[in-house]
N, C-alpha and C positions, 0 to 999 in steps of 0.2 A: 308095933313095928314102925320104924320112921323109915322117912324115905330114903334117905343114907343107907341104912342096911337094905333098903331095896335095890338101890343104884351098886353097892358094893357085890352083894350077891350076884345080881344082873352081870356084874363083870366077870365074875368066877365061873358060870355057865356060858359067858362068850368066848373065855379063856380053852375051854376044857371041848366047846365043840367047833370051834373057829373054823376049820376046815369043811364041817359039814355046811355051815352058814355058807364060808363059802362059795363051794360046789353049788348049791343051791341058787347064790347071788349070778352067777357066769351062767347057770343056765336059764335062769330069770332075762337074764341081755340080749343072752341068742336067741331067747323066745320075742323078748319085746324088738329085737333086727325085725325078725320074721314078720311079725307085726305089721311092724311101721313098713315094710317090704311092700305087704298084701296092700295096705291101706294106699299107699301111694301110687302104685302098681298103676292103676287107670291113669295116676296125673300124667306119669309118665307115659304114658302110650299117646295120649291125648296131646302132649308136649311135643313127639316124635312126630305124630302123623300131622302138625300143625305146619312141621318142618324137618320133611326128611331129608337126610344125606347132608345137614349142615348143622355142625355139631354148634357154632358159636351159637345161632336163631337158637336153637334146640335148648340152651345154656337159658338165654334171655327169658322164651316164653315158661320155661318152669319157674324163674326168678318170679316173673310176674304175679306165680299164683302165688308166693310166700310175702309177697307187699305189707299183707293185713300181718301175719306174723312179724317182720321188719320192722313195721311201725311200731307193735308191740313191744316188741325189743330191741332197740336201737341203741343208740351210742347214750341215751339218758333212760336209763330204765324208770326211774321213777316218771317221770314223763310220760313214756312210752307207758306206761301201766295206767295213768290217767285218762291219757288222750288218745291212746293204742286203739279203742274203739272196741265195738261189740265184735268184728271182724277177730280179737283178739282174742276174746274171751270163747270165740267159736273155737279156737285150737284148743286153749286152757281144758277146756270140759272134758274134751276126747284124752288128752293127756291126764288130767290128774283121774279121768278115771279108769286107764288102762294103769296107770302108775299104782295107785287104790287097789286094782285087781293082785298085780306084782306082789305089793308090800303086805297083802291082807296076807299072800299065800305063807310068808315068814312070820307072819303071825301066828298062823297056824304052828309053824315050828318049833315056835317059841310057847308055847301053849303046851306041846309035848315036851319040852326040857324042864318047862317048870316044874309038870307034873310028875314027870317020870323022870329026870336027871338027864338024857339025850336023846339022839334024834336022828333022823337018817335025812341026807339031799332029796332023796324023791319022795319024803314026804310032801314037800310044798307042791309039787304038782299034784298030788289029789286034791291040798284044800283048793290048788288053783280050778278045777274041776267041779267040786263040790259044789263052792260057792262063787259061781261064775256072777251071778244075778245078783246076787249079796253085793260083793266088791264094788262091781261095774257102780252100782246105783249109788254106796255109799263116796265114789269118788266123785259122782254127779255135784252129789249133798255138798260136800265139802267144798268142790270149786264155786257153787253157788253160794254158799255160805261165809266163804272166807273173800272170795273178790267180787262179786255182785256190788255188796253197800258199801266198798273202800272207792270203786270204778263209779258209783254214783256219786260220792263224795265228789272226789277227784274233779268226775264231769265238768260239777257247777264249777271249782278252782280254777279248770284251765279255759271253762270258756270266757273269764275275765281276758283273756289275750287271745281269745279265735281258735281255739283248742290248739296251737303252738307251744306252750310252754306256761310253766305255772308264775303267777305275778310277783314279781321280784321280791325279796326276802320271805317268798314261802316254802323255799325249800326244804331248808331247817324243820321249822312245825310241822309239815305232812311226813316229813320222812318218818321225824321222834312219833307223829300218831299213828300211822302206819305199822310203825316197830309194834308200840304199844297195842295195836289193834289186832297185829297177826300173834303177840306174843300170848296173850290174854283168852283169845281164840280159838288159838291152836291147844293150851295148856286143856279149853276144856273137852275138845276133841279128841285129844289123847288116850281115849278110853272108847273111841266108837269102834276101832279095829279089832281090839281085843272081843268086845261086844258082838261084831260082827261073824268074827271067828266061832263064840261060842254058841251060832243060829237064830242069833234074833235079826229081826227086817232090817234093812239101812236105815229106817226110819226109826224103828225103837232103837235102834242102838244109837241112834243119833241120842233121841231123850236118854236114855240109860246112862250115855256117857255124859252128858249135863247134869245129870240126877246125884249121880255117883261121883260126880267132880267136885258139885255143890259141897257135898257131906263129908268129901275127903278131901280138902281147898291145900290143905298145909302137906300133905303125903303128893298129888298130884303133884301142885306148883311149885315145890321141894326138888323133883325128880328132873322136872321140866327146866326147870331153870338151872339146873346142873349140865344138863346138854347143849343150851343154849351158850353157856359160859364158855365151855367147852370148845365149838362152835367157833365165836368171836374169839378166844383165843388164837386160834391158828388161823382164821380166814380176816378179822376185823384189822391185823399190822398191815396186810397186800390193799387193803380197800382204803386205808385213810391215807396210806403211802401215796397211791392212783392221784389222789385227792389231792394231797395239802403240798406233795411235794415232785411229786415227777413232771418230769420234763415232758411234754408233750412231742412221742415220736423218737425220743429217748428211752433204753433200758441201762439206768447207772447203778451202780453195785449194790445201795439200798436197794431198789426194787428187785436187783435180783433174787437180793436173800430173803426177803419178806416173799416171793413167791416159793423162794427152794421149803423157808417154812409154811406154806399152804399146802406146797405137794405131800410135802410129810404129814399134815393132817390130817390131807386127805387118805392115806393109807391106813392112819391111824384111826379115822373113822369109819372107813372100809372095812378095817380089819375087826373091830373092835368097839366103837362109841356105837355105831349103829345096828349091829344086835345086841351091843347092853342095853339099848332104849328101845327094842320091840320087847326085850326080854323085863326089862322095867315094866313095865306099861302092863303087861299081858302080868307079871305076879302082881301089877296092885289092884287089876281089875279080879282074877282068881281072889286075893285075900280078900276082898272086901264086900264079894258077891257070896262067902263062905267055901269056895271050892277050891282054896289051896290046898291044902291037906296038910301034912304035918313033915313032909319030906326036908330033912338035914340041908343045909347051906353046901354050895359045892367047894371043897377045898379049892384054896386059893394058892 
């Protein structure tokens, strides 16, 4: 089996349950409002009773707590991800591992489609249930694993200019290593969800899906780099547009259409790229662990 018939099938099971994915993704959002609701919940209070009855104060002192966030992500992200500070990487953690919780739950779904042809919306919320401990942990792994030693790199780069900015013509080279570092990284984590989903620790799945990336380099990095193309397709015309050619503070007709085709990507990966790649992912971890089974391709 090559990865093209995995990505191709992958499509024809997103095709055929796209509504339940769906349903499933909207109440993923309302769950993760709530969330982010409860979590912020003290800042806000703490905000208000710093300064009641004046909504402007009230505006400022919440600002203040998102600084470390700001910094993070500011008008030069690459920068901002250098020099953004541990302060940043304190948000990253609590996000990718509620996000980790979220996406593990579609994994789950996707776990059922392969094996059985579909799938129902509230499925994901048992796996989200299930594997509360799973998830959370394995999104730990992942933030520390992916931005930890790029954020140390970085470090040394930007303290060359007082952690302000990286030293001039190295924008280029961290970017391209970067790419190459999340690209390589990420291709071999691509199998820790699926892994996770099927009950082993975040930790073994972590190995499992190194193990199993190893052995299957051309079938993974096949699939993964299909997404990724994907991906740059519709989002890399708005980014180099930003870049090489817009007017600063202007929106001229180029940009606008390089963004009308991002929005279109994005629906098409809402709709579509992004459970054909939980549903990739989860048949090449099932094939290759023996437990796909023999069930038919879904008409296309």
């Amino acid at each position: 089996m090559s990865f093209m018939d995995d990505v191709k099938i992958s499509f024809g099971y997103a095709k055929k349950n796209m509504l339940s994915f769906l349903l499933a993704m909207f109440g993923m959002i309302i769950l993760v409002g709530i969330i982010i609701l409860i979590v912020m919940s003290p800042l806000l209070v703490m905000a208000w009773l710093a300064n009641p009855g004046d909504p402007e104060a009230f505006g400022l002192t919440l600002a203040s707590y998102f600084q470390g966030l700001s910094g993070f992500m500011g008008s030069n992200p690459l920068v901002g991800f250098f020099a953004g500070g541990a302060i940043g990487l304190l948000f990253l953690i609590p996000i990718f591992a509620i996000g980790t919780w979220i996406f593990g739950a579609i994994y789950g779904m996707s776990a059922e489609i392969v094996k059985t042809g579909g799938t129902h919306a509230e499925s994901a919320f048992g796996y989200l249930r299930r594997n509360l401990v799973s998830y959370l942990a394995a999104g730990i792994l992942w933030s520390l694993v992916l931005f930890l030693p790029m954020w140390i790199v970085g470090l040394g780069a930007t303290a060359l200019t007082g952690f302000s900015s990286l030293p001039a013509g190295w924008g280029w080279p961290m970017a391209i290593i970067t790419f190459l570092y999340f690209y390589i990284l990420g291709g071999f984590l691509m199998l820790h969800l699926p892994a996770t989903t099927d009950g082993k620790s975040a930790l073994d799945s972590l190995k499992t899906s190194f193990t199993l990336t190893k052995e299957n380099m051309g079938r993974v990095f096949g699939a993964w780099t299909i997404f990724i193309i994907l991906i740059a397709i519709f989002f890399a015309p708005v980014a180099l547009y930003a870049v090489y050619f817009m007017t600063p503070g202007v929106i001229d007709l180029g940009f606008g259409i390089t963004i009308a085709w991002a929005a279109i990507g994005f629906f098409v990966l809402i709709l579509f790229a992004l459970p054909a790649m939980f549903l990739t992912f989860t048949r090449i971890y099932l094939s290759v662990t023996g437990k796909l089974g023999q069930q038919e391709s879904p008409a296309s």
